[in-house]
TIVEXPA-978278 format. One record per atom (N, C-alpha, C): residue in one letter; chain; atom name; x, y, z. Coordinates in Angstrom, 2 decimals. Layout:
# residues N
+---+---+----+---------+---------+---------+
: r : c :  a :       X :       Y :       Z :
+---+---+----+---------+---------+---------+
: a : A : CA :       X :       Y :       Z :
...
+---+---+----+---------+---------+---------+
//
This chain:
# residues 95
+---+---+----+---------+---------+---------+
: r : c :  a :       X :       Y :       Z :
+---+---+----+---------+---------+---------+
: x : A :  N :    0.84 :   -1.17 :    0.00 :
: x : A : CA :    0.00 :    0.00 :    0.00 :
: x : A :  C :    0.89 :    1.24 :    0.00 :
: x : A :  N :    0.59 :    2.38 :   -0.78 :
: x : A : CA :    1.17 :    3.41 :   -1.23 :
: x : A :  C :    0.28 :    4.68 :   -0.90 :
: x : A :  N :   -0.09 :    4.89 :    0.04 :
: x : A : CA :   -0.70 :    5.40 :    0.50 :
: x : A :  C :   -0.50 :    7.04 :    0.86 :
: x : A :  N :    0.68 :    7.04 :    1.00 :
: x : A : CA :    1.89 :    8.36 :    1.22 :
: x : A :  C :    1.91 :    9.15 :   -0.19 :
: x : A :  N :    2.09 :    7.86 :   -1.13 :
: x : A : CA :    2.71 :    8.37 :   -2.30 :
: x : A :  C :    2.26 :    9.71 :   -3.40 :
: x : A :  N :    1.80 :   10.37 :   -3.75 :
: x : A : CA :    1.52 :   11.97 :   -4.19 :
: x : A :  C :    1.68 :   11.52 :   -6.01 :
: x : A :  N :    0.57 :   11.70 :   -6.77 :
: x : A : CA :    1.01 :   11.04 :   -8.20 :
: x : A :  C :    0.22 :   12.59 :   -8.96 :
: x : A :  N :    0.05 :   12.38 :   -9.75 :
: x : A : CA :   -1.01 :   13.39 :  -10.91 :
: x : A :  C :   -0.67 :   12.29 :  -12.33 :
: x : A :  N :   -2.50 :   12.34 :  -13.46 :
: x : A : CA :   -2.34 :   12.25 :  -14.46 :
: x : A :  C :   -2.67 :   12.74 :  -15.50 :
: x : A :  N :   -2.04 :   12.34 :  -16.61 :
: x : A : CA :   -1.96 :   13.29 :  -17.81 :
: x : A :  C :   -2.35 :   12.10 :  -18.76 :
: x : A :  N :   -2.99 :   12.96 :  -19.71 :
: x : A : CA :   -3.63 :   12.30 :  -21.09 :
: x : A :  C :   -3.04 :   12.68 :  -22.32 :
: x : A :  N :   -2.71 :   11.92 :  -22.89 :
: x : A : CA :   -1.93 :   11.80 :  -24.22 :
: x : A :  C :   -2.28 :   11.14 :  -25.22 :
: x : A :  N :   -1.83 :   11.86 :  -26.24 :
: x : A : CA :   -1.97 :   11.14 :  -27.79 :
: x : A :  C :   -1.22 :    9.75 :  -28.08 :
: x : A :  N :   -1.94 :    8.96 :  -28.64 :
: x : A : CA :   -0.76 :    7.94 :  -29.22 :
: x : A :  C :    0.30 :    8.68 :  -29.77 :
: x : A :  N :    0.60 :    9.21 :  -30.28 :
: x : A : CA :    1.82 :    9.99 :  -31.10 :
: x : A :  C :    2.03 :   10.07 :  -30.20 :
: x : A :  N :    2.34 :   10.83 :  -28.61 :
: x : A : CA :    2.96 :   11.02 :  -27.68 :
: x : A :  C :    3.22 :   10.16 :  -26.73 :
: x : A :  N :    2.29 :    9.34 :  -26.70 :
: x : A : CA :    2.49 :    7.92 :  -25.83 :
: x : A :  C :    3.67 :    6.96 :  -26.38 :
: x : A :  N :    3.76 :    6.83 :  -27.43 :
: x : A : CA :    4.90 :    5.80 :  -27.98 :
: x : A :  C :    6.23 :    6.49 :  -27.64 :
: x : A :  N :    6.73 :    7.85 :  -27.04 :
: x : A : CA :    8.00 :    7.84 :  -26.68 :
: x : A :  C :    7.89 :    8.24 :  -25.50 :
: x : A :  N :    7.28 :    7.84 :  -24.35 :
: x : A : CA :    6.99 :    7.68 :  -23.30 :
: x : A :  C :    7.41 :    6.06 :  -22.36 :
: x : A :  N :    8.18 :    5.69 :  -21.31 :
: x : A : CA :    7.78 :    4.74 :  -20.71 :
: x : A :  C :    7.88 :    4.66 :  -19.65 :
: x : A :  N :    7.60 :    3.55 :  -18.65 :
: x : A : CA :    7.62 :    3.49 :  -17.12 :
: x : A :  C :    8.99 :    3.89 :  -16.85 :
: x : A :  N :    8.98 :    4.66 :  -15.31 :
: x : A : CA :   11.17 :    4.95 :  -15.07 :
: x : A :  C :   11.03 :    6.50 :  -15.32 :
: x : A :  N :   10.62 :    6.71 :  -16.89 :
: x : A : CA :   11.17 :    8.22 :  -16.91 :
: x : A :  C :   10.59 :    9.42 :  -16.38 :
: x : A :  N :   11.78 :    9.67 :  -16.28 :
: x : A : CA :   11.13 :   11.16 :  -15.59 :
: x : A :  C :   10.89 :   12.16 :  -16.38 :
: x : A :  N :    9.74 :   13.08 :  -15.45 :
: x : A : CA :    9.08 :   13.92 :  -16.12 :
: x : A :  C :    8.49 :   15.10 :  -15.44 :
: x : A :  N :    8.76 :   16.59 :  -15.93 :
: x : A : CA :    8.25 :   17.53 :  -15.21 :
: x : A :  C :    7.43 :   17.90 :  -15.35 :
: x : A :  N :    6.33 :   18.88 :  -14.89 :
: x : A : CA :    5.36 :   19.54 :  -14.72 :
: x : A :  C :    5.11 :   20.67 :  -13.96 :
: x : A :  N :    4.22 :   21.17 :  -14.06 :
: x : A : CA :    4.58 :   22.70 :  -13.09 :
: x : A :  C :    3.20 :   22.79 :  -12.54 :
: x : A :  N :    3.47 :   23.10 :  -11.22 :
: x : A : CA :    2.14 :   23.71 :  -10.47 :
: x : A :  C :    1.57 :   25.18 :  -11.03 :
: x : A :  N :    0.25 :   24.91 :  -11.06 :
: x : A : CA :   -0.57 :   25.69 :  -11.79 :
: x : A :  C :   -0.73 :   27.04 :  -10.70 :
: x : A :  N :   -0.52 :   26.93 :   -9.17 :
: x : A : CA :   -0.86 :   27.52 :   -8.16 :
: x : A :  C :    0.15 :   28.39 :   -8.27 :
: x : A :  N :    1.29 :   28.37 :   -8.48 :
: x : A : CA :    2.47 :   29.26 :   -8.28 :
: x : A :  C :    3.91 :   28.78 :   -8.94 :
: x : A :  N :    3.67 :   27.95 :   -9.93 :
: x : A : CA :    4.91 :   28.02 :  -11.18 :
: x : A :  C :    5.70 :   26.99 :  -10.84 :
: x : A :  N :    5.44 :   26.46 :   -9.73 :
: x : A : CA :    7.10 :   25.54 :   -9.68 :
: x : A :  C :    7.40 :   24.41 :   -9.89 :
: x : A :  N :    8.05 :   24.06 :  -10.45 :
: x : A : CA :    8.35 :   22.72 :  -10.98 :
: x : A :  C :    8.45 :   21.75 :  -10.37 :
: x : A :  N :    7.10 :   20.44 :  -10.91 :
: x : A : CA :    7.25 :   19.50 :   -9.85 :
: x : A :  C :    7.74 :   18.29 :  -10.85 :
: x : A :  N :    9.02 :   17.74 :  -10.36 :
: x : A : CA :    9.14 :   16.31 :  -10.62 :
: x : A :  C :    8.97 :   14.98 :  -10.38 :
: x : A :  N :    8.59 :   14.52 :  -11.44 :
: x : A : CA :    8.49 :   12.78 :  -11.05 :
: x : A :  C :    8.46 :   11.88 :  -12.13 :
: x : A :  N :    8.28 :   10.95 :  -11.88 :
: x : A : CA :    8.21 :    9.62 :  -12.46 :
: x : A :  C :    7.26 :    8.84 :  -13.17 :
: x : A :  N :    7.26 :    8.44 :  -14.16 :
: x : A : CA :    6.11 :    7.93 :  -15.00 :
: x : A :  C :    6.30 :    6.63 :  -14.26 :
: x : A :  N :    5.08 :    6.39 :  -13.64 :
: x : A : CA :    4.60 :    5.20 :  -13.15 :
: x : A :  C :    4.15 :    3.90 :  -14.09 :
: x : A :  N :    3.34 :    4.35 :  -14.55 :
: x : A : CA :    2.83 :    3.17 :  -15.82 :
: x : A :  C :    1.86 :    4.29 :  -17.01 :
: x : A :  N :    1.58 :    3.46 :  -17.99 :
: x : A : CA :    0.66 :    3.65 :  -18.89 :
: x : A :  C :   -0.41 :    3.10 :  -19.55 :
: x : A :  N :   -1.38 :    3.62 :  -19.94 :
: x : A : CA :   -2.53 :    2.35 :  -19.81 :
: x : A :  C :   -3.52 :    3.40 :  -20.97 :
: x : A :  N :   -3.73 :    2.53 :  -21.56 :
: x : A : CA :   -5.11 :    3.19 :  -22.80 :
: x : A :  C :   -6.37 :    4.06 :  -21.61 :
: x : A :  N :   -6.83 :    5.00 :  -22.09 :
: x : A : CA :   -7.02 :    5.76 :  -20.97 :
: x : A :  C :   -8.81 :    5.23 :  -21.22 :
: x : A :  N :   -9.42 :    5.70 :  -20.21 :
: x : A : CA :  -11.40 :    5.66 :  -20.85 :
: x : A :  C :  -12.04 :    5.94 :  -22.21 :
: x : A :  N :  -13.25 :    5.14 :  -22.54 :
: x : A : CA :  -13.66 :    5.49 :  -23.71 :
: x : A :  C :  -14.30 :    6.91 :  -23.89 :
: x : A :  N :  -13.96 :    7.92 :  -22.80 :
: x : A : CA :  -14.61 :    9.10 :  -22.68 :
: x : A :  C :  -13.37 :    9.98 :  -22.91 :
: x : A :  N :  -11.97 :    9.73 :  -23.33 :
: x : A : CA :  -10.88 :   10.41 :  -23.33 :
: x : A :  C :  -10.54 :    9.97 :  -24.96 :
: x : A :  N :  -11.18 :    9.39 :  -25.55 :
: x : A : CA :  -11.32 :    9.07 :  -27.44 :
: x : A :  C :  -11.18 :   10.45 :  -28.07 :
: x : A :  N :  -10.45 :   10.77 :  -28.82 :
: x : A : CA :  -10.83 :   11.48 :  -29.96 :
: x : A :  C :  -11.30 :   11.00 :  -30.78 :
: x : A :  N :  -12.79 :   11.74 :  -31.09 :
: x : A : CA :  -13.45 :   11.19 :  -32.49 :
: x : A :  C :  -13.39 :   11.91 :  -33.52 :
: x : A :  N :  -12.82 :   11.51 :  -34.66 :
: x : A : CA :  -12.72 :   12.51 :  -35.63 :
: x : A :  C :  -13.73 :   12.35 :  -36.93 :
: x : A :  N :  -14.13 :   13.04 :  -37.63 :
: x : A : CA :  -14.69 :   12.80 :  -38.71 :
: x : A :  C :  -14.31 :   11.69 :  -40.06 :
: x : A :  N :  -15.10 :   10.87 :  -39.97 :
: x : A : CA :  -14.52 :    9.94 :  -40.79 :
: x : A :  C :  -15.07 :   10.05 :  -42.73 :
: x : A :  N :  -15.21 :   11.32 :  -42.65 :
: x : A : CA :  -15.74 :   11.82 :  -44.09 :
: x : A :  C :  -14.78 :   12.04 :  -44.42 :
: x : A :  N :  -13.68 :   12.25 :  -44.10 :
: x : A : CA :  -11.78 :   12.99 :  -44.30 :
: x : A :  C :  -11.06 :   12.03 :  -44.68 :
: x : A :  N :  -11.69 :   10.84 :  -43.80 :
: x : A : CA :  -10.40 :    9.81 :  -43.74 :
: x : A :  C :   -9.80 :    9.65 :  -42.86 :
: x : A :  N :  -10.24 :   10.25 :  -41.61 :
: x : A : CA :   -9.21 :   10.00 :  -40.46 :
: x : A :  C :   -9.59 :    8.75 :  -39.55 :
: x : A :  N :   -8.74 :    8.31 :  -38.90 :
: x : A : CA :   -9.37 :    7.31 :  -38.11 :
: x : A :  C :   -9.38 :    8.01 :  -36.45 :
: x : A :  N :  -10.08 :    7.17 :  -35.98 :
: x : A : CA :  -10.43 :    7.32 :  -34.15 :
: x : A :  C :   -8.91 :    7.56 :  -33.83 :
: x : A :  N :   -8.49 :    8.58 :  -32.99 :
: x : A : CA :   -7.57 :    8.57 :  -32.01 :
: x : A :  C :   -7.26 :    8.48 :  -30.59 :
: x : A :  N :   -6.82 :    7.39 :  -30.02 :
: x : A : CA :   -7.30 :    7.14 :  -28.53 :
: x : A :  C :   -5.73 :    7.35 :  -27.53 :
: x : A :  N :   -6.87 :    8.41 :  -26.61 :
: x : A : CA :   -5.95 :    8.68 :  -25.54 :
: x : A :  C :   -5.15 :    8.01 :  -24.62 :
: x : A :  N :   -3.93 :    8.15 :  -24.13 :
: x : A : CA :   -3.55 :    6.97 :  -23.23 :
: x : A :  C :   -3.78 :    8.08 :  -21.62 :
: x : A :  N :   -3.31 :    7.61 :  -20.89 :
: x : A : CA :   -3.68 :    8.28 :  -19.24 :
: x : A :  C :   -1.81 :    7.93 :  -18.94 :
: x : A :  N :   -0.81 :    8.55 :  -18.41 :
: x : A : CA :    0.02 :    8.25 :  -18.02 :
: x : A :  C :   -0.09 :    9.06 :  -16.66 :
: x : A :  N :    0.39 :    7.90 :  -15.18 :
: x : A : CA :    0.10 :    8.44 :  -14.06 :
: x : A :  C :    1.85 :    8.55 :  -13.76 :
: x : A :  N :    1.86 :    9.82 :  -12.92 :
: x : A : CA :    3.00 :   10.54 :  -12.84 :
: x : A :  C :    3.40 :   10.74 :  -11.32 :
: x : A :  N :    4.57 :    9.90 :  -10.51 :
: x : A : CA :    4.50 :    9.92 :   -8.96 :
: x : A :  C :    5.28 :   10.93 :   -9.09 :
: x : A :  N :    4.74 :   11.99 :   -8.04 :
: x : A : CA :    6.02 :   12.86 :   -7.56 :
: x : A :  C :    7.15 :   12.31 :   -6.53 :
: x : A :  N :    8.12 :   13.12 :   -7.33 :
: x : A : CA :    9.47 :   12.58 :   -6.26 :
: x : A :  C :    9.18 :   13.49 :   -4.99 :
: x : A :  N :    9.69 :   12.63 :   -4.12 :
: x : A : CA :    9.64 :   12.72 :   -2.63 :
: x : A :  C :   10.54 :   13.82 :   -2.21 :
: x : A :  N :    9.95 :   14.78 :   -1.59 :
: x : A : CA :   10.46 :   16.35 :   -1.04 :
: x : A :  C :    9.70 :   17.27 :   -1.62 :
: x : A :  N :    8.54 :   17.04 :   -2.70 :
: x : A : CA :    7.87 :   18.12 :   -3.39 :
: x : A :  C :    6.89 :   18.75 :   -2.80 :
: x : A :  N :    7.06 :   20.00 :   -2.83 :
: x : A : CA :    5.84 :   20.26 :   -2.29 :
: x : A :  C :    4.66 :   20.90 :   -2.74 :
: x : A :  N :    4.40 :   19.62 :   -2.97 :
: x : A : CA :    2.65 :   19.61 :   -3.95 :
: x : A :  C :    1.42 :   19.51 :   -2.49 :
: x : A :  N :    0.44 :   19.58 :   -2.87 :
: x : A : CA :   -0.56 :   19.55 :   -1.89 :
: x : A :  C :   -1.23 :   18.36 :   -2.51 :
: x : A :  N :   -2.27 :   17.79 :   -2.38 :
: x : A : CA :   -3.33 :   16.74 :   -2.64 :
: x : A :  C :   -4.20 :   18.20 :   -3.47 :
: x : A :  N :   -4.79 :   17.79 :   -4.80 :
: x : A : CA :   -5.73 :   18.21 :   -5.31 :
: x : A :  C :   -5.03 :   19.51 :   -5.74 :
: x : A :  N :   -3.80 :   19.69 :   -6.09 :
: x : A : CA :   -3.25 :   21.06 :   -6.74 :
: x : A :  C :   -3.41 :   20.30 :   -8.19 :
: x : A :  N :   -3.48 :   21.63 :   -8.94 :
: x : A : CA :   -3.39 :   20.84 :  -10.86 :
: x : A :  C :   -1.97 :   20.94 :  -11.29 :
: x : A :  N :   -1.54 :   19.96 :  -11.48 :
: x : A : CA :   -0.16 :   20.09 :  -12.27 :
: x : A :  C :   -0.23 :   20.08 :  -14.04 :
: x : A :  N :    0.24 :   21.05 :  -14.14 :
: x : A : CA :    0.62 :   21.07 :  -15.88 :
: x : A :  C :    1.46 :   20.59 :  -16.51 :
: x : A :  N :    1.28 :   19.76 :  -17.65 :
: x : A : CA :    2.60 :   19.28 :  -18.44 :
: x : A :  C :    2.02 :   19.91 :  -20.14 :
: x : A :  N :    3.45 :   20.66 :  -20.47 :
: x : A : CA :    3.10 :   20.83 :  -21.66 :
: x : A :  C :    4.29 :   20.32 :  -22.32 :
: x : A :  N :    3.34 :   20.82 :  -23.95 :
: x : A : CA :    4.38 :   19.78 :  -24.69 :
: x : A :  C :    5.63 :   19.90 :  -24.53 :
: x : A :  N :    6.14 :   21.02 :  -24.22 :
: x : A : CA :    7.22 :   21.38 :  -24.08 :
: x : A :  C :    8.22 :   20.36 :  -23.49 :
: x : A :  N :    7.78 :   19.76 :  -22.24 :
: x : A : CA :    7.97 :   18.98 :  -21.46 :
: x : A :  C :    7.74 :   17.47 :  -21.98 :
: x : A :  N :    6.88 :   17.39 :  -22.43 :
: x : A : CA :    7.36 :   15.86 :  -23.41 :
: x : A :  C :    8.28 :   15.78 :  -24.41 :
: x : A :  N :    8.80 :   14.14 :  -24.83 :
: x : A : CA :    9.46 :   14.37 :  -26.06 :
: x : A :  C :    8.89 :   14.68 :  -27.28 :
: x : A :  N :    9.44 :   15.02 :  -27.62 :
: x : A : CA :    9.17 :   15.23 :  -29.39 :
: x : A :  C :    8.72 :   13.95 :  -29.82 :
: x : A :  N :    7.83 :   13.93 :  -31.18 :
: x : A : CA :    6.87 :   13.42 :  -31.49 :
: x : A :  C :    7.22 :   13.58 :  -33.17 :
+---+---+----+---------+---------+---------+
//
């Protein structure tokens, strides 16, 4: 039980999910006052059928489905329970 442990998650594109994996680290910034929180990609997992992009299939495009990657903060941060952490692209890899 992990009960201590302090995580946030983020939703991503397949395009962004494939250079993503468990181990790496990854920043984000508190939305409350700027500061950079780090941590760890925990796992990844195809996210709900309510996090789908549906796109128009008159174009040609197909369905694009979100993944959920949950993100532990490293230990000393000081995040609160229920602060929003931001990750932008910036902060992922390139794609």
């Amino acid at each position: 039980m992990e009960s201590k442990r302090q995580y946030y998650d983020i939703y991503v594109s397949e395009k962004q999910a494939v250079h993503l994996h468990e181990g790496q680290s990854l920043a984000g910034v508190a939305v409350s006052d700027g500061q950079s929180v780090a941590g760890t990609i925990r796992f990844i997992t195809q996210a709900p059928g309510f996090a789908d992009l549906k796109e128009t299939r008159e174009k040609g495009q197909a369905d694009l489905t979100a993944f959920q990657i949950r993100i532990y903060t490293d230990p000393g941060q000081a995040v609160r329970p229920g602060q929003t952490i931001e990750v932008t692209d910036y902060e992922l890899p390139e794609t």
